[in-house]
mmCIF file of the N, C-alpha and C atoms, coordinates in Angstrom:
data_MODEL
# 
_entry.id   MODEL 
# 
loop_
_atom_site.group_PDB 
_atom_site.id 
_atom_site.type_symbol 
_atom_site.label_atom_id 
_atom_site.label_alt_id 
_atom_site.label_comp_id 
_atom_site.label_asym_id 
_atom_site.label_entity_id 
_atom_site.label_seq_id 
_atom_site.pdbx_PDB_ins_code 
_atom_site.Cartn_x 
_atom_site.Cartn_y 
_atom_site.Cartn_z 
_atom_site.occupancy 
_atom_site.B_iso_or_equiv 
_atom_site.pdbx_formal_charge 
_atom_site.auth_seq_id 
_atom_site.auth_comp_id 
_atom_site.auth_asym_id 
_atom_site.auth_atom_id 
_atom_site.pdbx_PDB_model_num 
ATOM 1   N N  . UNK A 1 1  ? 4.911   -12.292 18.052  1.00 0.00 ? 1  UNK A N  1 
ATOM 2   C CA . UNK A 1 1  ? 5.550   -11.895 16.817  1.00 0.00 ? 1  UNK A CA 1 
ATOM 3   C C  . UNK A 1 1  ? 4.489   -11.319 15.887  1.00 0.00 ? 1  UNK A C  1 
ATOM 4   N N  . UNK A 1 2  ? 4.300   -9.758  15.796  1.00 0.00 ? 2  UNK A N  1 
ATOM 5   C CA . UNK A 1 2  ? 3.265   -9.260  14.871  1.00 0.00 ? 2  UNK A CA 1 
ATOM 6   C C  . UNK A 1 2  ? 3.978   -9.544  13.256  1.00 0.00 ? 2  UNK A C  1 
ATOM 7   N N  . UNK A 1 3  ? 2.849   -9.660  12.542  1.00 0.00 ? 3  UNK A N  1 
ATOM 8   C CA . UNK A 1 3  ? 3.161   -9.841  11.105  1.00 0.00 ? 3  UNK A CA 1 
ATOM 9   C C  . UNK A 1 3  ? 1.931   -8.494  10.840  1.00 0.00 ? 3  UNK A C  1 
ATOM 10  N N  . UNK A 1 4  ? 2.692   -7.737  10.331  1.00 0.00 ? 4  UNK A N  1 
ATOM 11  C CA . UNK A 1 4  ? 1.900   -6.678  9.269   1.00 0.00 ? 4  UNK A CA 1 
ATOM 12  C C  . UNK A 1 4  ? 1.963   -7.163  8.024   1.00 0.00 ? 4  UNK A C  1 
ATOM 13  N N  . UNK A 1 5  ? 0.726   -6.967  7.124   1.00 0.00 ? 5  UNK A N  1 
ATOM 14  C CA . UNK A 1 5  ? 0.769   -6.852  5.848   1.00 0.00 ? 5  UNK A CA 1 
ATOM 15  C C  . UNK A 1 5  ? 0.399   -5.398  5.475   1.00 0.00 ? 5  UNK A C  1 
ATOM 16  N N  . UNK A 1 6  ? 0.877   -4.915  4.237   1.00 0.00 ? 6  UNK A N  1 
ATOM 17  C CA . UNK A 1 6  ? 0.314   -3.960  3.755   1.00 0.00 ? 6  UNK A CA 1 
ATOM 18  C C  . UNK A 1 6  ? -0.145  -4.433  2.592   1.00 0.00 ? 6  UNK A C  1 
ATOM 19  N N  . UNK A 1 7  ? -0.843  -3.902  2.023   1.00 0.00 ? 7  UNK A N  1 
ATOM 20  C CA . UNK A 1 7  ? -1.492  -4.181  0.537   1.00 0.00 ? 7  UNK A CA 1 
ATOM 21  C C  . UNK A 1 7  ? -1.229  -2.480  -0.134  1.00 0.00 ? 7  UNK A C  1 
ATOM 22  N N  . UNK A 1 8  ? -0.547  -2.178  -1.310  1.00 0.00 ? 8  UNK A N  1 
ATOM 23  C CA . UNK A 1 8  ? -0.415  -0.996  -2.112  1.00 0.00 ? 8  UNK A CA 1 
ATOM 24  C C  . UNK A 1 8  ? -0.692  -1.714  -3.811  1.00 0.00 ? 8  UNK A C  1 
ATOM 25  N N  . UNK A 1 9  ? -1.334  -0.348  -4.108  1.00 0.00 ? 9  UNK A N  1 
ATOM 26  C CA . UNK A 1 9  ? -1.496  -0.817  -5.550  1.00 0.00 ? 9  UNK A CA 1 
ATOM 27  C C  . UNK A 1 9  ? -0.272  -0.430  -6.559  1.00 0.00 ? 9  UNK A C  1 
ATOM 28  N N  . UNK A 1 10 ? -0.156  -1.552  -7.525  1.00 0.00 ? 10 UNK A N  1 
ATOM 29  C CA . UNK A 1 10 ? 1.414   -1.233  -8.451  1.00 0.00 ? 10 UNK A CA 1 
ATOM 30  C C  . UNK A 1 10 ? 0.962   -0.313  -9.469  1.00 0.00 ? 10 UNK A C  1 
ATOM 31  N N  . UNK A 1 11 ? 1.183   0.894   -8.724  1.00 0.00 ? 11 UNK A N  1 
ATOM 32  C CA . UNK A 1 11 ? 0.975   2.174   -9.873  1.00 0.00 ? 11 UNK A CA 1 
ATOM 33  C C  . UNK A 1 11 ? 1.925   2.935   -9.574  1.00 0.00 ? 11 UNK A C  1 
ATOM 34  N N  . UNK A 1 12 ? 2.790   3.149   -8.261  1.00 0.00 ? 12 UNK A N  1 
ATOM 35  C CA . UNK A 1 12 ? 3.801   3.892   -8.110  1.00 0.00 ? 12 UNK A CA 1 
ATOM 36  C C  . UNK A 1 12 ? 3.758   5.536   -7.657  1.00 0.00 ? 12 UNK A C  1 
ATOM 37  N N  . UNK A 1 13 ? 4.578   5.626   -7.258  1.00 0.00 ? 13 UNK A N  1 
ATOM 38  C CA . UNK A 1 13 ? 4.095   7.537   -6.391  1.00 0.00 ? 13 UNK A CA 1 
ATOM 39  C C  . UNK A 1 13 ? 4.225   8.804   -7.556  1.00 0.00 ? 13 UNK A C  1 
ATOM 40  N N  . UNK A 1 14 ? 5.216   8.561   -8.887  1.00 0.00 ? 14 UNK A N  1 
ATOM 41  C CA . UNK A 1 14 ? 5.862   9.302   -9.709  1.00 0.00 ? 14 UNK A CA 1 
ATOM 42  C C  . UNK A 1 14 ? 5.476   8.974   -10.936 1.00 0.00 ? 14 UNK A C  1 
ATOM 43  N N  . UNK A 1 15 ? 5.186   9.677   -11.667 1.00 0.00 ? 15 UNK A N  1 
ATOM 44  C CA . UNK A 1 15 ? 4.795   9.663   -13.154 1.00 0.00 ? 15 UNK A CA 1 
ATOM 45  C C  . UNK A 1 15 ? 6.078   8.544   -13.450 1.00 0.00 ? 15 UNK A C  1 
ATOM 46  N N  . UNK A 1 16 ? 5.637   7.471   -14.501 1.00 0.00 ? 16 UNK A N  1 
ATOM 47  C CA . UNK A 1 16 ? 6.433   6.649   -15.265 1.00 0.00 ? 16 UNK A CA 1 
ATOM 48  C C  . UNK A 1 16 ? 7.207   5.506   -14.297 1.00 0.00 ? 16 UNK A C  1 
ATOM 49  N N  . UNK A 1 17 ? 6.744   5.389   -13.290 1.00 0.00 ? 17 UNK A N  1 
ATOM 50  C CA . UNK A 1 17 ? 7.061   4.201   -12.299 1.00 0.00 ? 17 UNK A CA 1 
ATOM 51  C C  . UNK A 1 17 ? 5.744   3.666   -12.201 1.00 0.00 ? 17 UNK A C  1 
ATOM 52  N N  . UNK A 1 18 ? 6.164   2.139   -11.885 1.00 0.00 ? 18 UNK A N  1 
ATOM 53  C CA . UNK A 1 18 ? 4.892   0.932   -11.832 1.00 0.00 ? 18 UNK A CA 1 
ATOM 54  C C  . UNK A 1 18 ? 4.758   0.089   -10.206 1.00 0.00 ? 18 UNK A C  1 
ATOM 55  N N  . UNK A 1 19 ? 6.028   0.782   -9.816  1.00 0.00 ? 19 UNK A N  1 
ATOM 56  C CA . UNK A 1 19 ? 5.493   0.342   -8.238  1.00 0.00 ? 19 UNK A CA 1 
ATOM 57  C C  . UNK A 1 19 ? 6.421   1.139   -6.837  1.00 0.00 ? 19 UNK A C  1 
ATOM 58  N N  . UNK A 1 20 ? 6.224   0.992   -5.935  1.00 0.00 ? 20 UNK A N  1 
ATOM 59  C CA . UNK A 1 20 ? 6.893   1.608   -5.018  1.00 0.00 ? 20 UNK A CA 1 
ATOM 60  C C  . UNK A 1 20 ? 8.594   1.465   -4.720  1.00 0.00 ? 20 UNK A C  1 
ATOM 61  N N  . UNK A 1 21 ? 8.963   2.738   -4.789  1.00 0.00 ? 21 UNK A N  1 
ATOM 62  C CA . UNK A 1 21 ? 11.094  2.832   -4.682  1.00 0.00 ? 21 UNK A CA 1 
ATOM 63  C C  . UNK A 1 21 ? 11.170  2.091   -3.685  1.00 0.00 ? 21 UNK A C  1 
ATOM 64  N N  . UNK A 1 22 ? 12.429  1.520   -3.628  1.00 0.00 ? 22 UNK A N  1 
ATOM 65  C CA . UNK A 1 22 ? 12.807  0.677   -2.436  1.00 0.00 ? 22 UNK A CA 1 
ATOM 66  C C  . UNK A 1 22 ? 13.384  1.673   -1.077  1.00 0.00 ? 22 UNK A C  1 
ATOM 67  N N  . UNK A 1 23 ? 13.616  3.150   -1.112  1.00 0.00 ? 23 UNK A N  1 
ATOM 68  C CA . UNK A 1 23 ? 13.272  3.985   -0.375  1.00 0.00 ? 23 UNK A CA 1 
ATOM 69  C C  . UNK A 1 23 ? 11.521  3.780   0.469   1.00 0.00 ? 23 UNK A C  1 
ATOM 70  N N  . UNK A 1 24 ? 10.767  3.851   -0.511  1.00 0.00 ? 24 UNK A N  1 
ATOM 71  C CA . UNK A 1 24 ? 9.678   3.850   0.030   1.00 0.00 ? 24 UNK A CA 1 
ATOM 72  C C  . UNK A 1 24 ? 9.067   2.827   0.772   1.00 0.00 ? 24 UNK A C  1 
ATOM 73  N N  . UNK A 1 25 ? 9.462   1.675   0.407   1.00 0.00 ? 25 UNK A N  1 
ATOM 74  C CA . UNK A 1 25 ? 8.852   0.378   1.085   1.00 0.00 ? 25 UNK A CA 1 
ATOM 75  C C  . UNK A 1 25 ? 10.070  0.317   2.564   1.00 0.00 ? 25 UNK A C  1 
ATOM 76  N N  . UNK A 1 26 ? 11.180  0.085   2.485   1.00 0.00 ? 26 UNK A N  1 
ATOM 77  C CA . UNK A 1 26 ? 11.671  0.606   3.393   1.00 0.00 ? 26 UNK A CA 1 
ATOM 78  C C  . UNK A 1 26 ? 11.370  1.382   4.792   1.00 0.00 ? 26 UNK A C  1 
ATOM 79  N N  . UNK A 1 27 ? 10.879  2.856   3.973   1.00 0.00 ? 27 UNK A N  1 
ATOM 80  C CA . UNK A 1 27 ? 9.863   3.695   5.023   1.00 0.00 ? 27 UNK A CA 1 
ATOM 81  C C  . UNK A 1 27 ? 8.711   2.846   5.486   1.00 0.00 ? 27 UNK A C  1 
ATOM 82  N N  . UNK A 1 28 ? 7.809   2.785   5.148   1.00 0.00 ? 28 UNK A N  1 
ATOM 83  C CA . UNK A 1 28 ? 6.972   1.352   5.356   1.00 0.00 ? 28 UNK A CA 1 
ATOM 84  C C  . UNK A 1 28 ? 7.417   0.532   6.180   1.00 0.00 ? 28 UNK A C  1 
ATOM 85  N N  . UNK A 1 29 ? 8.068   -0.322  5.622   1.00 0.00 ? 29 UNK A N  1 
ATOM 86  C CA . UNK A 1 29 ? 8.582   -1.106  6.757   1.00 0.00 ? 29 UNK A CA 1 
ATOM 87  C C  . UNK A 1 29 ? 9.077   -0.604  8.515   1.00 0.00 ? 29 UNK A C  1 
ATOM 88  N N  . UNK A 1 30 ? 9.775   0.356   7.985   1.00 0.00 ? 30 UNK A N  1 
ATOM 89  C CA . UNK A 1 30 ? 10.573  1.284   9.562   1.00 0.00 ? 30 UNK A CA 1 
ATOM 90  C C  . UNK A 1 30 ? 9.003   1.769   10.188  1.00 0.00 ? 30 UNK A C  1 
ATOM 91  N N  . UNK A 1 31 ? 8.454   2.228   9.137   1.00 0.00 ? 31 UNK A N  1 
ATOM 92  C CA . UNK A 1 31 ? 7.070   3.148   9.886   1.00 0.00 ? 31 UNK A CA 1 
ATOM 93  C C  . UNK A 1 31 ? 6.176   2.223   11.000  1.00 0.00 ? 31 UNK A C  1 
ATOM 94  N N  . UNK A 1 32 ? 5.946   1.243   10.126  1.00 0.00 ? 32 UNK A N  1 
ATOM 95  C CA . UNK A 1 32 ? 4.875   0.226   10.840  1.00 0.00 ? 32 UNK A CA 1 
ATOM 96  C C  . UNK A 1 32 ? 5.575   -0.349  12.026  1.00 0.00 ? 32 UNK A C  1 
ATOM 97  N N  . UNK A 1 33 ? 6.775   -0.588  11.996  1.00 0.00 ? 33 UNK A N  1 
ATOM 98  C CA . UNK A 1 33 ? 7.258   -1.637  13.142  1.00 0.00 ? 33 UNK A CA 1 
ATOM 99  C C  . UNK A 1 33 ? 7.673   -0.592  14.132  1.00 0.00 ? 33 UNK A C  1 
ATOM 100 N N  . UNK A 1 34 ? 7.938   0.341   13.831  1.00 0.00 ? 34 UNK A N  1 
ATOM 101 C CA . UNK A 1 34 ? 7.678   1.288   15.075  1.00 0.00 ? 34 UNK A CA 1 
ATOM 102 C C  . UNK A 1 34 ? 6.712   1.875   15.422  1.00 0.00 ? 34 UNK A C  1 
ATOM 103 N N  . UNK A 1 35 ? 5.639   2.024   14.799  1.00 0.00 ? 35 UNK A N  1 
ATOM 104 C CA . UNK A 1 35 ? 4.406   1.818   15.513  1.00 0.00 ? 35 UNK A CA 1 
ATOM 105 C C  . UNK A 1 35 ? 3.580   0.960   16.542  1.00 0.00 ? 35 UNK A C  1 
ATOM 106 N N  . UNK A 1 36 ? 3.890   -0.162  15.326  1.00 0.00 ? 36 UNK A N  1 
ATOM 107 C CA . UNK A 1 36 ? 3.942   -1.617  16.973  1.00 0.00 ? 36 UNK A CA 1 
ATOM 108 C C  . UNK A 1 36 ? 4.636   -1.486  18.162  1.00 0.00 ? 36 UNK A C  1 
ATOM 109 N N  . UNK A 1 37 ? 5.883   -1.125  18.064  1.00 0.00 ? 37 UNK A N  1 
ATOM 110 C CA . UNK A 1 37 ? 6.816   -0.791  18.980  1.00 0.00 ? 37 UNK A CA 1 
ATOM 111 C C  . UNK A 1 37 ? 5.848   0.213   20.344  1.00 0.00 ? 37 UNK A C  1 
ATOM 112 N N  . UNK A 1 38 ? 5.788   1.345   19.520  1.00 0.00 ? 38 UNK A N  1 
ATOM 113 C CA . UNK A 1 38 ? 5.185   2.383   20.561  1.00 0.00 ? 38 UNK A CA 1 
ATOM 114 C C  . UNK A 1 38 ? 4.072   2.060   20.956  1.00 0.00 ? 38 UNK A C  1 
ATOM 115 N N  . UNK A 1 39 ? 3.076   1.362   20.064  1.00 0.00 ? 39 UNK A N  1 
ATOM 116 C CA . UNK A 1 39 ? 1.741   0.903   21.075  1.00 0.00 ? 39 UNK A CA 1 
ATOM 117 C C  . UNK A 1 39 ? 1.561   -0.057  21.521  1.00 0.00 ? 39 UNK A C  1 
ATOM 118 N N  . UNK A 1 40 ? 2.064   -1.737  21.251  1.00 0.00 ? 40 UNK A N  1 
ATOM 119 C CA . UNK A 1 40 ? 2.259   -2.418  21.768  1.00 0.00 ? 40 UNK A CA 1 
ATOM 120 C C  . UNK A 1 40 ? 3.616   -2.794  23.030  1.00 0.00 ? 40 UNK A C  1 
ATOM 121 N N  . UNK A 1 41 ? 4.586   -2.057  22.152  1.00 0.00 ? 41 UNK A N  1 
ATOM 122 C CA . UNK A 1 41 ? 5.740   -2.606  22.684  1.00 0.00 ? 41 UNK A CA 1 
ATOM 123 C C  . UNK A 1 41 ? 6.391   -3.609  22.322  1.00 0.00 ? 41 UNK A C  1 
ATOM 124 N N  . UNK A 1 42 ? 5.957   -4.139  21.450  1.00 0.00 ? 42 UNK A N  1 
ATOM 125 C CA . UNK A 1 42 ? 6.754   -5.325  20.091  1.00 0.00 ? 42 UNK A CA 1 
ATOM 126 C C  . UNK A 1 42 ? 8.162   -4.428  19.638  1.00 0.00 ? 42 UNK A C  1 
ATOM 127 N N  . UNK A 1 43 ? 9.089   -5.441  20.036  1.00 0.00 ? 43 UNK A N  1 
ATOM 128 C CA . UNK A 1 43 ? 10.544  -5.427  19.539  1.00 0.00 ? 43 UNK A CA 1 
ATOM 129 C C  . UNK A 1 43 ? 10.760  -5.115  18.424  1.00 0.00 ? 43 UNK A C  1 
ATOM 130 N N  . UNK A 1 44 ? 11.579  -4.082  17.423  1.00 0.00 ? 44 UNK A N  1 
ATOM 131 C CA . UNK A 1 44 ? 11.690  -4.336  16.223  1.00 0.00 ? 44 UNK A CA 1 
ATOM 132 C C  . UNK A 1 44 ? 12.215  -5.211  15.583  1.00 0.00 ? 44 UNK A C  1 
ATOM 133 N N  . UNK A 1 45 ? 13.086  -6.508  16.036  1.00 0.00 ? 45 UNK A N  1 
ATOM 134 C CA . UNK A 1 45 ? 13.322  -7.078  15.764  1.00 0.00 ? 45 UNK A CA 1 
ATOM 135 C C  . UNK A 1 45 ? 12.107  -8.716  16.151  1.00 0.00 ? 45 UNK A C  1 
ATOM 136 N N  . UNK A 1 46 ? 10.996  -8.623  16.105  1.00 0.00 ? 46 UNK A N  1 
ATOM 137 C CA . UNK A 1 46 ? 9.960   -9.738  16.603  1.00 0.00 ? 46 UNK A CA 1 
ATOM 138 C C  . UNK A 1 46 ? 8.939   -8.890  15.440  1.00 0.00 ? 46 UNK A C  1 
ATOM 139 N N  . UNK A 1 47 ? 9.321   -7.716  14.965  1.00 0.00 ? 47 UNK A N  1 
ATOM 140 C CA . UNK A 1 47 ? 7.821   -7.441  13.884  1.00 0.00 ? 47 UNK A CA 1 
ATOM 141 C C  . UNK A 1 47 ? 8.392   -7.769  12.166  1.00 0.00 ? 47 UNK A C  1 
ATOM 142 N N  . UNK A 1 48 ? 7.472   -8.411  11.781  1.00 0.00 ? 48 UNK A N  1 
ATOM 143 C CA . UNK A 1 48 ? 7.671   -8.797  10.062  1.00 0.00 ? 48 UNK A CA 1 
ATOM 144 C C  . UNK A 1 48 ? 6.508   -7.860  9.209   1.00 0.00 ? 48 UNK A C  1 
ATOM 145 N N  . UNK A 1 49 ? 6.750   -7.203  8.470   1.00 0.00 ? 49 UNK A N  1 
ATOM 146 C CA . UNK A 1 49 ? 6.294   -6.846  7.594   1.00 0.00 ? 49 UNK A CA 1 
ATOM 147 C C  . UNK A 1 49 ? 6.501   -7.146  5.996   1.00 0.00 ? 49 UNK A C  1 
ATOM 148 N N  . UNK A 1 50 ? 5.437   -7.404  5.301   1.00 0.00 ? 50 UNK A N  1 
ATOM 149 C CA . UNK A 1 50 ? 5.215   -7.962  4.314   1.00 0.00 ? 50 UNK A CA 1 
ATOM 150 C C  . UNK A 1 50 ? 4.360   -6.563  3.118   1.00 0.00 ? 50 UNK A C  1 
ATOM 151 N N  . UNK A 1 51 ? 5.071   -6.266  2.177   1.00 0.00 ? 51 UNK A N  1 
ATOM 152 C CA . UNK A 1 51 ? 4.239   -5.621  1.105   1.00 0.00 ? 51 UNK A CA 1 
ATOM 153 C C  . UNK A 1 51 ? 4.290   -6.190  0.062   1.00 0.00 ? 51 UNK A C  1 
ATOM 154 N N  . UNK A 1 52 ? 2.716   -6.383  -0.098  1.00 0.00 ? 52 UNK A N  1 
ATOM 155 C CA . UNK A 1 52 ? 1.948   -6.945  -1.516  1.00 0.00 ? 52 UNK A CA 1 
ATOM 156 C C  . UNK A 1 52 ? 1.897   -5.707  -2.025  1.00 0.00 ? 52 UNK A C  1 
ATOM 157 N N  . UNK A 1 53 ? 2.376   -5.205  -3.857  1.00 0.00 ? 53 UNK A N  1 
ATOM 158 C CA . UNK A 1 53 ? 1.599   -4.662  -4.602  1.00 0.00 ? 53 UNK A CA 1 
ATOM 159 C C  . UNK A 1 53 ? 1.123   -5.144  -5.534  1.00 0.00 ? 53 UNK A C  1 
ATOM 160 N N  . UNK A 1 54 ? -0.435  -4.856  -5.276  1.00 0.00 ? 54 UNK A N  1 
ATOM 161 C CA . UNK A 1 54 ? -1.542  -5.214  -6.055  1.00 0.00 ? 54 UNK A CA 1 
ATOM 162 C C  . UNK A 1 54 ? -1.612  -4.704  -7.624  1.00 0.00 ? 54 UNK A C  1 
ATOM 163 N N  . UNK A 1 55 ? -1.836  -5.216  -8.864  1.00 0.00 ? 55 UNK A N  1 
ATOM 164 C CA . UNK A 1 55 ? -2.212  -4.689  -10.238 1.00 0.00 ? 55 UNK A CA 1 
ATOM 165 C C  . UNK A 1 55 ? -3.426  -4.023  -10.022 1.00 0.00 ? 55 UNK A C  1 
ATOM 166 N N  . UNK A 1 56 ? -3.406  -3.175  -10.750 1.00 0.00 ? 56 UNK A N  1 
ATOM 167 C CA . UNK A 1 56 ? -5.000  -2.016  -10.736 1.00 0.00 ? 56 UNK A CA 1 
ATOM 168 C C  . UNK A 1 56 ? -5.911  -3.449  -11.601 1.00 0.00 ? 56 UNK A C  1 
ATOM 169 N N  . UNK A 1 57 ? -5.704  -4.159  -12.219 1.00 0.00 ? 57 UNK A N  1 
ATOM 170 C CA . UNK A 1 57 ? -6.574  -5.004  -12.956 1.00 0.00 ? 57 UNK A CA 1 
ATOM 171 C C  . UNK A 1 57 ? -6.987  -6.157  -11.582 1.00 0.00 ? 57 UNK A C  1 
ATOM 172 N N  . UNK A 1 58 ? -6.558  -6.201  -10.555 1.00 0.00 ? 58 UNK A N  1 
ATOM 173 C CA . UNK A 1 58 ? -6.993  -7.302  -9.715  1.00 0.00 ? 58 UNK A CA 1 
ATOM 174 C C  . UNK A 1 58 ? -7.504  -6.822  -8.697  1.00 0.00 ? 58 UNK A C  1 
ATOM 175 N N  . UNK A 1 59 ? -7.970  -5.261  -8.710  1.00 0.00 ? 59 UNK A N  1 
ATOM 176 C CA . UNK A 1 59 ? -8.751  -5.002  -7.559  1.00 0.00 ? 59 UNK A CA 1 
ATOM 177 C C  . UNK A 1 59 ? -10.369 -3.543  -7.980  1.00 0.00 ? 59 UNK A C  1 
ATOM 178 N N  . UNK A 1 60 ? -10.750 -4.008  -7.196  1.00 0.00 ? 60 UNK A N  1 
ATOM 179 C CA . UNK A 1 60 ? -12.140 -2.998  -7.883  1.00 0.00 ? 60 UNK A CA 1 
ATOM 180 C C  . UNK A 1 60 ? -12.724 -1.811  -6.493  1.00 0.00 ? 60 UNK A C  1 
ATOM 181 N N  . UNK A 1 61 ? -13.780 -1.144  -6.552  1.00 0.00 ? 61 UNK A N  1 
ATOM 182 C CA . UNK A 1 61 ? -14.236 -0.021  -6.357  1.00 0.00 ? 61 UNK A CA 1 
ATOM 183 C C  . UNK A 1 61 ? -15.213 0.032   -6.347  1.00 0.00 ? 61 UNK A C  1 
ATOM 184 N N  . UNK A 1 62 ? -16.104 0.538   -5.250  1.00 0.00 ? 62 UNK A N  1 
ATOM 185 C CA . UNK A 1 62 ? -17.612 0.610   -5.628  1.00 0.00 ? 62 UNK A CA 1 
ATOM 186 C C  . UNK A 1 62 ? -18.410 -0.091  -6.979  1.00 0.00 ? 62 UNK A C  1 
ATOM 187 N N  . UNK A 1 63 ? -17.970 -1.671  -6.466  1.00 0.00 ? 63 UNK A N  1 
ATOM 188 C CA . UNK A 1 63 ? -18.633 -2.579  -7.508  1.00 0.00 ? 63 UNK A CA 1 
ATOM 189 C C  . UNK A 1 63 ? -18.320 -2.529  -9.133  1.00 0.00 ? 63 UNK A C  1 
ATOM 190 N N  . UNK A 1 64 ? -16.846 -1.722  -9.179  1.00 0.00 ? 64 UNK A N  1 
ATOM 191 C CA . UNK A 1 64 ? -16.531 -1.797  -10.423 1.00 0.00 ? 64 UNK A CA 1 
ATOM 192 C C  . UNK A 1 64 ? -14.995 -1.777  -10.240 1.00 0.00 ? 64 UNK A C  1 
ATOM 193 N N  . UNK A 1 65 ? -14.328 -2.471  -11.524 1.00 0.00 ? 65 UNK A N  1 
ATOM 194 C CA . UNK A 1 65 ? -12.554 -2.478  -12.206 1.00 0.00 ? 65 UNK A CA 1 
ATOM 195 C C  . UNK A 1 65 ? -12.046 -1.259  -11.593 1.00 0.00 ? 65 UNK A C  1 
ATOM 196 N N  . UNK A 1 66 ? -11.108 -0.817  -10.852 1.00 0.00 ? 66 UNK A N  1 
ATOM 197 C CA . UNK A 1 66 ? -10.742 0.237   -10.238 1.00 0.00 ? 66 UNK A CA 1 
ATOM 198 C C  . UNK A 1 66 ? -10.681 1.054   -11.491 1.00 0.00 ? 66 UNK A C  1 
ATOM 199 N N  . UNK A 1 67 ? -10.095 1.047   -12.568 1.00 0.00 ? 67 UNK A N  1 
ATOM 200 C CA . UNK A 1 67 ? -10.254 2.073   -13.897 1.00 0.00 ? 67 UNK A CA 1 
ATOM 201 C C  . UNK A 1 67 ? -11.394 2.445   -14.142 1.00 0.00 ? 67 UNK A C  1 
ATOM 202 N N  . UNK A 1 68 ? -12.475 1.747   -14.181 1.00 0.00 ? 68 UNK A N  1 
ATOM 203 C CA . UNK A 1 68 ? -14.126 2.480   -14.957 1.00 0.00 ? 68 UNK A CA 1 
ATOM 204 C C  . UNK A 1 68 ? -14.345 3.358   -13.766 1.00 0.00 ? 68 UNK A C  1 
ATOM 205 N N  . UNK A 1 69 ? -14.110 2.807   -12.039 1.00 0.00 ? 69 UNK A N  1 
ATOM 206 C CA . UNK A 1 69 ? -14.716 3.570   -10.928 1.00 0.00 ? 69 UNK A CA 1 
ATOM 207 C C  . UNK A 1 69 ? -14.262 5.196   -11.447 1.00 0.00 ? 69 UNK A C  1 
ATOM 208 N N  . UNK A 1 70 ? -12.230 5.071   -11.287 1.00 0.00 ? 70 UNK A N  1 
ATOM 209 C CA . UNK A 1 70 ? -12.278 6.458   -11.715 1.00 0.00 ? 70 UNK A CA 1 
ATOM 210 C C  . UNK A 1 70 ? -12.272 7.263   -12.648 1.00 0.00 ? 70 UNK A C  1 
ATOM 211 N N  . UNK A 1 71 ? -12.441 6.677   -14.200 1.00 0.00 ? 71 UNK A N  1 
ATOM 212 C CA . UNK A 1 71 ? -12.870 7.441   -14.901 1.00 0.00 ? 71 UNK A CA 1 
ATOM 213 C C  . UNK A 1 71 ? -14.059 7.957   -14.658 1.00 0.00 ? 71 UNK A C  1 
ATOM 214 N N  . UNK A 1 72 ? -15.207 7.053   -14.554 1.00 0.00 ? 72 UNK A N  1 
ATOM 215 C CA . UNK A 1 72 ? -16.759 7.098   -13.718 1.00 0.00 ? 72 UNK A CA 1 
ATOM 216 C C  . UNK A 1 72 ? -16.843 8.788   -12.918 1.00 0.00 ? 72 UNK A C  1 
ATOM 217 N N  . UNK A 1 73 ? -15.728 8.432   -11.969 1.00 0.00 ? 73 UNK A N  1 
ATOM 218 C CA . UNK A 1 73 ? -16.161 9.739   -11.091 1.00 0.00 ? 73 UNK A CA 1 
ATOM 219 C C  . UNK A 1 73 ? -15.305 10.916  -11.757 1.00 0.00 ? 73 UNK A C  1 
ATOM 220 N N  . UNK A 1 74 ? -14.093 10.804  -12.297 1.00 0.00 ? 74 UNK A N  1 
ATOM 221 C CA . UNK A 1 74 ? -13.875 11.959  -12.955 1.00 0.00 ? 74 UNK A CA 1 
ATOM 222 C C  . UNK A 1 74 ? -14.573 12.250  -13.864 1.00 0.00 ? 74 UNK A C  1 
ATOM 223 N N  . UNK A 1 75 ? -15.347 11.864  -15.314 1.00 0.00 ? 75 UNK A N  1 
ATOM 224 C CA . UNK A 1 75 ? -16.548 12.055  -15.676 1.00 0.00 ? 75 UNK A CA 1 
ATOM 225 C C  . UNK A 1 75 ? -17.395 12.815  -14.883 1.00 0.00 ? 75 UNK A C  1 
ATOM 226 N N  . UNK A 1 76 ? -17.628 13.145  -13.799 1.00 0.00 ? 76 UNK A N  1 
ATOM 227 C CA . UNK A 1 76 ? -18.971 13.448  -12.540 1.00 0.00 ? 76 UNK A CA 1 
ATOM 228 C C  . UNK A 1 76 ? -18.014 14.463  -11.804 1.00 0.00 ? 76 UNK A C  1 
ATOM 229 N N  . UNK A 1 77 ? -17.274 14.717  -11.789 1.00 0.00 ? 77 UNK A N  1 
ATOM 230 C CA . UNK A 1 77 ? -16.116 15.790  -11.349 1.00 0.00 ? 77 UNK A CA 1 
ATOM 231 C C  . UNK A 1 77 ? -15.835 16.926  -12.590 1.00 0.00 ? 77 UNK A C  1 
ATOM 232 N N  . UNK A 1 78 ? -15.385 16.026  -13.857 1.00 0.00 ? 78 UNK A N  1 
ATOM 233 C CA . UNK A 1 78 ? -14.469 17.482  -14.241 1.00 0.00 ? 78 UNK A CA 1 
ATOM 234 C C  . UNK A 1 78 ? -15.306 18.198  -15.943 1.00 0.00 ? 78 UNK A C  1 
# 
């Protein structure tokens, strides 16, 4: 019985959304377990998938708050 996790950050694909459409996790879900499917051969019904979305405040970046990293490099970009 595979268990996928995904980990996505809660920022969302579309201006003015804070986390992923239930279209999208959905896809996700269908995507991964048929992947297992085709390379393992795991049943779709024996694969669980699980999505965590993460707050941009609880994860970091080249040793910094994911916000300073990319202001940091857009600073050095634009």
């Amino acid at each position: 019985m595979p268990i996928v996790t995904i980990q996505v950050t809660r920022e969302g694909t579309t201006p003015g959304t804070a986390s992923l459409t239930a279209e999208e996790k959905a896809a996700l879900i269908k995507g991964s377990s048929q992947l297992l499917l085709d390379v393992l051969g795991k049943p779709l019904e024996s694969t669980f998938v699980v999505i965590e979305e993460v707050d941009t405040d609880n994860w970091g970046w080249g040793g910094l708050p994911v916000q300073e990293f990319r202001r940091r490099r857009a600073a050095q970009t634009g």
